[in-house]
DRENTORTOR-384527 format. One record per residue (C-alpha): residue in one letter; x, y, z; residue number from 1. Coordinates in steps of 0.1 Angstrom, whole numbers, plus 2048, in hexadecimal, padded with zeros to 3 digits. Layout:
<pts>
+------+-----+-----+-----+-----+
! type !  px !  py !  pz ! seq !
+------+-----+-----+-----+-----+
!    a !   X !   Y !   Z ! NUM !
...
+------+-----+-----+-----+-----+
</pts>
This chain:
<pts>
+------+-----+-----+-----+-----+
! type !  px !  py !  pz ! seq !
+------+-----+-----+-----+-----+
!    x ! 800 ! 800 ! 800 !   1 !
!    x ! 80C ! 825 ! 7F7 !   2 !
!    x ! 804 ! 846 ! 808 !   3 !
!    x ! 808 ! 867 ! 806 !   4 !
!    x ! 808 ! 885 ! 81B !   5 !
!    x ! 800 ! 8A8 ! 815 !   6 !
!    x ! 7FE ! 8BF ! 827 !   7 !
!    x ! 7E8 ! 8E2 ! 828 !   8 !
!    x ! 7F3 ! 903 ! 83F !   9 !
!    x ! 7E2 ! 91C ! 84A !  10 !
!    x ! 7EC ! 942 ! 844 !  11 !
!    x ! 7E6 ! 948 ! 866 !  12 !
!    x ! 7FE ! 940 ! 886 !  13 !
!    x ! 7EC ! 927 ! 897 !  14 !
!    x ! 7F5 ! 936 ! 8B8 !  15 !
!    x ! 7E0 ! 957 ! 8A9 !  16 !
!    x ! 7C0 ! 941 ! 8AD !  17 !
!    x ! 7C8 ! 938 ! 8CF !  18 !
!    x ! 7CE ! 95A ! 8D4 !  19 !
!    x ! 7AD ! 969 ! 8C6 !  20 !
!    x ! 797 ! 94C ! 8D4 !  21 !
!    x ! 7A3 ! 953 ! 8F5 !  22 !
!    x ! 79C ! 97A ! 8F0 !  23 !
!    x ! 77A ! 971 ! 8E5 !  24 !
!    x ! 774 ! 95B ! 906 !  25 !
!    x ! 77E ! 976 ! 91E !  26 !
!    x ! 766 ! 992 ! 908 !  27 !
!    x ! 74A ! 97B ! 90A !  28 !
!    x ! 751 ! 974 ! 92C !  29 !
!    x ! 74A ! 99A ! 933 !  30 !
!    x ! 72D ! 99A ! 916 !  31 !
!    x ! 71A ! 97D ! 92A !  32 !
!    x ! 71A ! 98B ! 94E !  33 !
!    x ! 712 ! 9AE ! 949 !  34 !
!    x ! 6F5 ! 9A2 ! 938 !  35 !
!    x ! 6E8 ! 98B ! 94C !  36 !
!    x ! 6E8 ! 9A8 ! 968 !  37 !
!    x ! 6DA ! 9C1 ! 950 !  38 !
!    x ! 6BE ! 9A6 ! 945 !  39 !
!    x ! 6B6 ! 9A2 ! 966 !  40 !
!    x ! 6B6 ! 9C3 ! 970 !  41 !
!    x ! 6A4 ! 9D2 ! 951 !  42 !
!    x ! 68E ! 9B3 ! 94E !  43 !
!    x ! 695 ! 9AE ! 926 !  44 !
!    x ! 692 ! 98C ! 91B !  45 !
!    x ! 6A6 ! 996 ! 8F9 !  46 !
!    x ! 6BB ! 99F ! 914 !  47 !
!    x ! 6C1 ! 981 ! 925 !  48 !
!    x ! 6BF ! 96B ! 907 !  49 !
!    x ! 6DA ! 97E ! 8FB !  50 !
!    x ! 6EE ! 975 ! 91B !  51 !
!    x ! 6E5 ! 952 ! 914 !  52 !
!    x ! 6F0 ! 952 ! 8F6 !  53 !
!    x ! 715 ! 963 ! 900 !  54 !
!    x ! 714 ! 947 ! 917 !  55 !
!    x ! 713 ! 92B ! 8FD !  56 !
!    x ! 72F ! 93F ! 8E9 !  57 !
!    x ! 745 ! 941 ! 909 !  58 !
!    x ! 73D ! 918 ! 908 !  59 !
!    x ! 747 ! 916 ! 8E3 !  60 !
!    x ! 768 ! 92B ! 8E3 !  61 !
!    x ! 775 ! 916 ! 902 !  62 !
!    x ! 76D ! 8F8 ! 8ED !  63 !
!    x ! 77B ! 909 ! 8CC !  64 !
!    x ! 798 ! 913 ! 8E0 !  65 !
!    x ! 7A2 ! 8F2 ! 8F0 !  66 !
!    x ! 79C ! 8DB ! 8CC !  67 !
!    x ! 7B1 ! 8F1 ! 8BF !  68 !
!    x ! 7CC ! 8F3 ! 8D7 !  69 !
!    x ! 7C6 ! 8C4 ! 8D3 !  70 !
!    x ! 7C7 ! 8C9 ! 8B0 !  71 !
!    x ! 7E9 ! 8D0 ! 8AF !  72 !
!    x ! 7F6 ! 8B6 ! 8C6 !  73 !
!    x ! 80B ! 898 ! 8B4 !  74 !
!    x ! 7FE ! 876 ! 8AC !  75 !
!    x ! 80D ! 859 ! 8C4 !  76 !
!    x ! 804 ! 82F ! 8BF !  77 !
!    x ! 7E6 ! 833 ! 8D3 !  78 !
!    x ! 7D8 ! 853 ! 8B9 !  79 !
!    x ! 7E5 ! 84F ! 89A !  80 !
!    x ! 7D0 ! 86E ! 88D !  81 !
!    x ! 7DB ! 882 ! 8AB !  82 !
!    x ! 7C0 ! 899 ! 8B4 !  83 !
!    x ! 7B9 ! 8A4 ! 892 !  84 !
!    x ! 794 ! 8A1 ! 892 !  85 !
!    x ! 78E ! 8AF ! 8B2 !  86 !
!    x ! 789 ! 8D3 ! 89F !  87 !
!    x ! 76B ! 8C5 ! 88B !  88 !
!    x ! 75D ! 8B6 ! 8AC !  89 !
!    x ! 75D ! 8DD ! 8B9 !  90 !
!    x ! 74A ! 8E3 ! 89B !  91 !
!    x ! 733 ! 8C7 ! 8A3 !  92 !
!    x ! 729 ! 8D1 ! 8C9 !  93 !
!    x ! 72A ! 8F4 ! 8C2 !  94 !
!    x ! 713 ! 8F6 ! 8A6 !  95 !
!    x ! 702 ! 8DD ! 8B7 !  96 !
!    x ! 6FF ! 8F8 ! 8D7 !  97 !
!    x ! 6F0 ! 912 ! 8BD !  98 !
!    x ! 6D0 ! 8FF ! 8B9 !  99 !
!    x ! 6CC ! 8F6 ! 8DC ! 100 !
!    x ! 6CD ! 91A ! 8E7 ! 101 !
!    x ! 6B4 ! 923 ! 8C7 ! 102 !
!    x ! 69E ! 90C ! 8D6 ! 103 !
!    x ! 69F ! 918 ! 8FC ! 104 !
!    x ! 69C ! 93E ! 8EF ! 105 !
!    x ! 67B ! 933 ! 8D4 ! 106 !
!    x ! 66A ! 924 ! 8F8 ! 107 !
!    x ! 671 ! 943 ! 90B ! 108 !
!    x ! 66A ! 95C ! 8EE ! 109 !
!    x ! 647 ! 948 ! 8EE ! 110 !
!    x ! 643 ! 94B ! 912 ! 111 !
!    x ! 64A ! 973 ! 914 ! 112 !
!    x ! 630 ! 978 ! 8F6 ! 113 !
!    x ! 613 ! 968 ! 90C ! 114 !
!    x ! 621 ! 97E ! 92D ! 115 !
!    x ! 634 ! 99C ! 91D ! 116 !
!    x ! 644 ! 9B7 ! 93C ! 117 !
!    x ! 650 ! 9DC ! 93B ! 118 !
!    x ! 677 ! 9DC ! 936 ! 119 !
!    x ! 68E ! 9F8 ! 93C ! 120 !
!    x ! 698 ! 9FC ! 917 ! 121 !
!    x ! 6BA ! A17 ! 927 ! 122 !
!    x ! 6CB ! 9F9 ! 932 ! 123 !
!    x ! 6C3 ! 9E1 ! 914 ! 124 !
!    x ! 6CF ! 9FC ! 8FF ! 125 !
!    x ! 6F1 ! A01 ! 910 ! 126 !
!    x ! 6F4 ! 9DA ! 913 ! 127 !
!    x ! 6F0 ! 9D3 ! 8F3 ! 128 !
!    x ! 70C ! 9EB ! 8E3 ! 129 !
!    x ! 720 ! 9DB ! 8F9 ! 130 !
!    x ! 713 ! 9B9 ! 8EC ! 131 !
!    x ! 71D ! 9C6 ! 8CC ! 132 !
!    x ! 73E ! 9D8 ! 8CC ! 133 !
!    x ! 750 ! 9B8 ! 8E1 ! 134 !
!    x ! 740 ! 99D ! 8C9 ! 135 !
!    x ! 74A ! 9B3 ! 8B0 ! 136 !
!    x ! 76E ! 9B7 ! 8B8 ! 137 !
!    x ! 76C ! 98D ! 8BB ! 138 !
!    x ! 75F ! 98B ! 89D ! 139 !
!    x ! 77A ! 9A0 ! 88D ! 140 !
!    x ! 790 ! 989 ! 89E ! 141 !
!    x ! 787 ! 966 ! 88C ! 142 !
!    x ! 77B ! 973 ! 86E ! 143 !
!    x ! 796 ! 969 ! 85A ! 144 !
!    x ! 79C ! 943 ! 867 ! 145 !
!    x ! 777 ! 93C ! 86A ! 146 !
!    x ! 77D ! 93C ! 842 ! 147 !
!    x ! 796 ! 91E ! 844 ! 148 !
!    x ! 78A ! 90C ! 85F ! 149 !
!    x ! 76B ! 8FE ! 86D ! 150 !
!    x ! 775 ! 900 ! 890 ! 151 !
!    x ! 77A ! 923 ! 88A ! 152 !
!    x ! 75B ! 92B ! 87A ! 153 !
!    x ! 747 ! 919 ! 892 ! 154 !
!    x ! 750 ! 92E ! 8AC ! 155 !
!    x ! 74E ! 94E ! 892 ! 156 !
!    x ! 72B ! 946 ! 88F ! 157 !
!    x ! 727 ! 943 ! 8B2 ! 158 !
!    x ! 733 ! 96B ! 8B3 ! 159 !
!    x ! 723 ! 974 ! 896 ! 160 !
!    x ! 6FF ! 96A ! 89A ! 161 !
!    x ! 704 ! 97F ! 8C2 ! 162 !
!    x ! 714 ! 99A ! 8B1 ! 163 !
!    x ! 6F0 ! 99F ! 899 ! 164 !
!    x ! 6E1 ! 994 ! 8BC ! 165 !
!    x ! 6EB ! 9AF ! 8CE ! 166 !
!    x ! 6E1 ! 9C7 ! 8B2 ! 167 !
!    x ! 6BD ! 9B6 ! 8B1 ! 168 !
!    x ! 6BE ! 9BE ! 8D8 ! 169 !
!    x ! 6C9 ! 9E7 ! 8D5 ! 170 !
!    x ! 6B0 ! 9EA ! 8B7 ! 171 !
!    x ! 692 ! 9DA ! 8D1 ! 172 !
!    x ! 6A0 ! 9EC ! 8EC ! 173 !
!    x ! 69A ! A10 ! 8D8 ! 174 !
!    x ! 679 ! A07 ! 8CE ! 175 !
!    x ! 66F ! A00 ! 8F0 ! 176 !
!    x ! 67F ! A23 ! 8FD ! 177 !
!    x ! 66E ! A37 ! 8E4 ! 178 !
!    x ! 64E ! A23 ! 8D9 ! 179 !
!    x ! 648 ! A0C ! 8F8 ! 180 !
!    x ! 649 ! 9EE ! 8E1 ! 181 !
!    x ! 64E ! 9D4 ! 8FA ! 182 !
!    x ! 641 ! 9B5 ! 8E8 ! 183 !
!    x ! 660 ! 9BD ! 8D1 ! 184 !
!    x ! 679 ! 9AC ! 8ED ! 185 !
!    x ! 668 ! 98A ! 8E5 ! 186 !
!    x ! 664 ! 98D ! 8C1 ! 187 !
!    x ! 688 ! 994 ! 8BE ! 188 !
!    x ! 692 ! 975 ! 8D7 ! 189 !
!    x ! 67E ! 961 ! 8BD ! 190 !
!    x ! 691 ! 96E ! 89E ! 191 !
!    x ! 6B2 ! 96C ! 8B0 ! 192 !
!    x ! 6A7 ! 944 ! 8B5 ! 193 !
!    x ! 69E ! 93F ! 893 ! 194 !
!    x ! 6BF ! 950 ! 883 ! 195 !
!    x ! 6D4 ! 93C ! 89C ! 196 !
!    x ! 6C0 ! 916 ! 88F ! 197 !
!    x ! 6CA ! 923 ! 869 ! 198 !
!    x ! 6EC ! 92D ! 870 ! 199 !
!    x ! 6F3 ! 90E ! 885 ! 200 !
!    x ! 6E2 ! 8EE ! 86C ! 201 !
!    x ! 6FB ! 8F3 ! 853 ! 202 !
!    x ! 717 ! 8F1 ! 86A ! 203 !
!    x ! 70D ! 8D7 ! 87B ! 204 !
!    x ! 702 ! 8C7 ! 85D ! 205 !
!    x ! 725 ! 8C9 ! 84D ! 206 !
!    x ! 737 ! 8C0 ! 86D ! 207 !
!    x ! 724 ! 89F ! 86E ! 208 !
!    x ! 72B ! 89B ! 84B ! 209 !
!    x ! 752 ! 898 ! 855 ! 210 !
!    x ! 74D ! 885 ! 878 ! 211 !
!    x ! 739 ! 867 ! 865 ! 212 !
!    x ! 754 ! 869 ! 84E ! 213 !
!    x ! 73D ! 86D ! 82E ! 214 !
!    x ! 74B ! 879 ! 80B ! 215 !
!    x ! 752 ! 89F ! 80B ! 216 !
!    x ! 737 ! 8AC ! 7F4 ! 217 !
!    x ! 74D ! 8B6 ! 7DA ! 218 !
!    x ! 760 ! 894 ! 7D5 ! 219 !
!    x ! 752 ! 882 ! 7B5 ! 220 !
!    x ! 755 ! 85B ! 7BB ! 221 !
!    x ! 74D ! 850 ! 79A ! 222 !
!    x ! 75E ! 86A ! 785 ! 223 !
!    x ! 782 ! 85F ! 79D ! 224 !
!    x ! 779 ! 83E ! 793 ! 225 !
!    x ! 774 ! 844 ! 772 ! 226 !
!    x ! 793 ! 857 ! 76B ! 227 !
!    x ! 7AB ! 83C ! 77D ! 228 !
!    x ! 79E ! 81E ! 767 ! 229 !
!    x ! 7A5 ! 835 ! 74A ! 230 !
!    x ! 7CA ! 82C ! 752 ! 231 !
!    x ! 7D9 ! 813 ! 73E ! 232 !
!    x ! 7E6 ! 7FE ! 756 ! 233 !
!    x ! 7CB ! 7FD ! 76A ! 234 !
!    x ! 7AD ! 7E5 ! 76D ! 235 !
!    x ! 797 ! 7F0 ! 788 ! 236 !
!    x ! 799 ! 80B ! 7A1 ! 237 !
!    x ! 780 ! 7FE ! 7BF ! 238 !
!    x ! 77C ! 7FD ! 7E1 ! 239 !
!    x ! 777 ! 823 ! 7E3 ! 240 !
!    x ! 778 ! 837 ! 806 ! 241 !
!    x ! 77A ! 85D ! 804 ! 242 !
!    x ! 775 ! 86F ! 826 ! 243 !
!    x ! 782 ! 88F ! 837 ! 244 !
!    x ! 796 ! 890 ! 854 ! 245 !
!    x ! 796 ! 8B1 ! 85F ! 246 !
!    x ! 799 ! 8D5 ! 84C ! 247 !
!    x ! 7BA ! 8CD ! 838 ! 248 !
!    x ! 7B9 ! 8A7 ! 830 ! 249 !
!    x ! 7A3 ! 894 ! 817 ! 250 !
!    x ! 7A9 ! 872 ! 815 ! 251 !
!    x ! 7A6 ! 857 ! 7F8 ! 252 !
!    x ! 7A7 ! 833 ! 7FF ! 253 !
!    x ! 7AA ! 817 ! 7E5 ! 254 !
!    x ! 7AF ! 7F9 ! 7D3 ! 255 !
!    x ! 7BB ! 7F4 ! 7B0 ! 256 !
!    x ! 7BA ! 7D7 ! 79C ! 257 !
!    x ! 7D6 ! 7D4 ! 782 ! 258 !
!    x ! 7D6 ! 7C8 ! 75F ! 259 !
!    x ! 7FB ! 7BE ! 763 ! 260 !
!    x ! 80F ! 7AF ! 783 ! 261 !
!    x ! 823 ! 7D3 ! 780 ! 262 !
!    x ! 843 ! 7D8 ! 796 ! 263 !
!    x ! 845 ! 7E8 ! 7B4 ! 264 !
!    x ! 852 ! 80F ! 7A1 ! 265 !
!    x ! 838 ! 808 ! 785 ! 266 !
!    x ! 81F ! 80B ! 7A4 ! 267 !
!    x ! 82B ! 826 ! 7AF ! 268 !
!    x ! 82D ! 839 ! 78F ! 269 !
!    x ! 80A ! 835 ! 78D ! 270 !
!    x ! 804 ! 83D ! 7AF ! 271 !
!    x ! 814 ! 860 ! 7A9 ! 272 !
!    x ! 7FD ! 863 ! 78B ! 273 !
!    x ! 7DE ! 85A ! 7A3 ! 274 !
!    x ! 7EA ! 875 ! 7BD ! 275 !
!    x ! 7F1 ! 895 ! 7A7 ! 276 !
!    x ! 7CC ! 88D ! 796 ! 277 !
!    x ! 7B7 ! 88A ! 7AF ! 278 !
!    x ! 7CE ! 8A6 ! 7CA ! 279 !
!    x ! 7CE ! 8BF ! 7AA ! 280 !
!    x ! 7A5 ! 8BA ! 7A1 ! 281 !
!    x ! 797 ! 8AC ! 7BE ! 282 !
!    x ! 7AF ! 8BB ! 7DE ! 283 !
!    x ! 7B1 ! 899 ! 7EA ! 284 !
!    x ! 7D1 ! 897 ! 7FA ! 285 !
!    x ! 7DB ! 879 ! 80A ! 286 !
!    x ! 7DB ! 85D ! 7F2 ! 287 !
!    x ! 7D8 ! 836 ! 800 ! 288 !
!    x ! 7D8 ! 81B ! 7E4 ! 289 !
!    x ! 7D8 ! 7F0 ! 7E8 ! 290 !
!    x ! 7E7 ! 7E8 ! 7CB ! 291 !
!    x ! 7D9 ! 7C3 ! 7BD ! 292 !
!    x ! 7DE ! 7AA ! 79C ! 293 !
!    x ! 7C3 ! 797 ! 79A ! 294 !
!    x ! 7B8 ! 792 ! 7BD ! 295 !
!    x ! 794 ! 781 ! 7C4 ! 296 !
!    x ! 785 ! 79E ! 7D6 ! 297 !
!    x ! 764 ! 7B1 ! 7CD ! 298 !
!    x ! 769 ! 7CB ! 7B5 ! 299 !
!    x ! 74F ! 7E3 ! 7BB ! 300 !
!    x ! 758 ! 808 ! 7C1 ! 301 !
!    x ! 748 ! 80E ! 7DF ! 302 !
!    x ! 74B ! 7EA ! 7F8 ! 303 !
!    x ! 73B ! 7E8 ! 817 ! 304 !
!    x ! 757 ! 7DE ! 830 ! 305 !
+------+-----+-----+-----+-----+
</pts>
């Protein structure tokens, strides 16, 4: 068997996520109590909801910041893979948390409509800028890995549906101080809920994707197959398994049948052939191939183990 490694970097200093996760944690540390005391005090459900939801994003950088501080720790006998998918399982509980805390703020937001209550709309106000400037100074902060990494844009999200939170909450909060709107508290709880359902499915849809170790969506079986029996030498390419381990690594696993018993640097010849096709069209790039002549085994592309 053959394999080959390559590997992806990141433009950014790992230590520079560290770095801004753990900046984020302490601003959403501040974000989180000074509204739960100015919920309580004011009486806004937005308010606290808000809170609530700074809470869950404290919960989501700490695990963002540990998975990737695992993430880069090396592989031993006992973890062969190291901790390299512990930054998708991030993904996984964190986008997971966004639902749970849509859910809890739909019930409440429901509750408030059938009981709504006079709020002091000063202290929402000055809450919510708060709310808004640290989340968006966070935000700032991950912005540019959340686009490489799905740890990282996990925990963007996280900031980034708070941020528009918080601006939900200062927009409720004016129209109660000047048009003594109060029902608006709840029916911006319940749009806050709904945006955070949206934002979090499709993460935690594609997060799943990776930890049941499906085919990445772009990753064309049966065209790869098709192009590898175009070679010459070879008779069937079968016993296909294309997952993704993590954010950088793609991996194709294989058997090919030979027309020929082939030497040993025929093989790999071939193999290089294999590897710069489907690294250059299909960034698949780490390359495991069972070489065979006319082995008795089934010869169907996809085999169920």
């Amino acid at each position: 068997m053959a394999h080959n490694h390559s590997h992806n970097h990141s433009h950014t200093h790992p230590d520079l996520k560290g770095r801004n996760l753990l900046i984020s944690i302490f601003l959403n540390i501040l974000i989180t109590v000074s509204q739960v005391i100015g919920g309580l005090i004011s009486g806004s459900l937005a308010l606290l909801s808000d809170a609530l939801h700074n809470f869950s994003d404290v919960l989501s950088l700490v695990v963002s910041y540990l998975a990737n501080k695992l993430s880069k720790k090396q592989a031993s006998l006992h973890r062969t893979f190291g901790y390299k998918r512990a930054e998708i399982l991030a993904a996984f509980i964190n986008a997971s948390t966004l639902i749970i805390v849509a859910i809890l703020l739909i019930i409440e937001a429901i509750k408030r409509f059938q009981d709504p209550e006079e709020i002091k709309s000063n202290l929402v106000i000055w809450m919510s800028l708060l709310g808004i400037i640290a989340n968006g100074i966070s935000v700032l902060l991950l912005k540019k890995d959340s686009e490489a990494n799905m740890n990282m844009r996990s925990a963007y999200l996280h900031l980034l549906t708070d941020m528009m939170a918080s601006v939900a909450v200062l927009i409720g909060g004016l129209l109660m101080k000047f048009y003594q709107i109060y029902w608006i508290d709840s029916a911006l709880t319940l749009a806050i809920a709904i945006y955070l359902i949206w934002m979090g499915f499709d993460l935690l849809k594609t997060s799943t994707k990776v930890l049941m170790l499906f085919t990445p969506d772009h990753i064309p079986i049966k065209q790869i197959v098709e192009e590898i029996n175009a070679f010459d030498v070879v008779k069937n390419f079968h016993h296909v398994h294309v997952w993704q381990l993590n954010e950088d690594e793609v991996h194709l696993e294989a058997h090919i049948d030979f027309n020929e018993d082939i030497t040993l640097s025929e093989f790999d010849s071939v193999l290089h052939e294999i590897e710069d096709l489907v690294f250059d069209k299909y960034h698949i790039n780490h390359v495991n191939i069972q070489p065979e002549y006319r082995k008795p085994d089934a010869k169907d592309v996809i085999v169920q183990d």
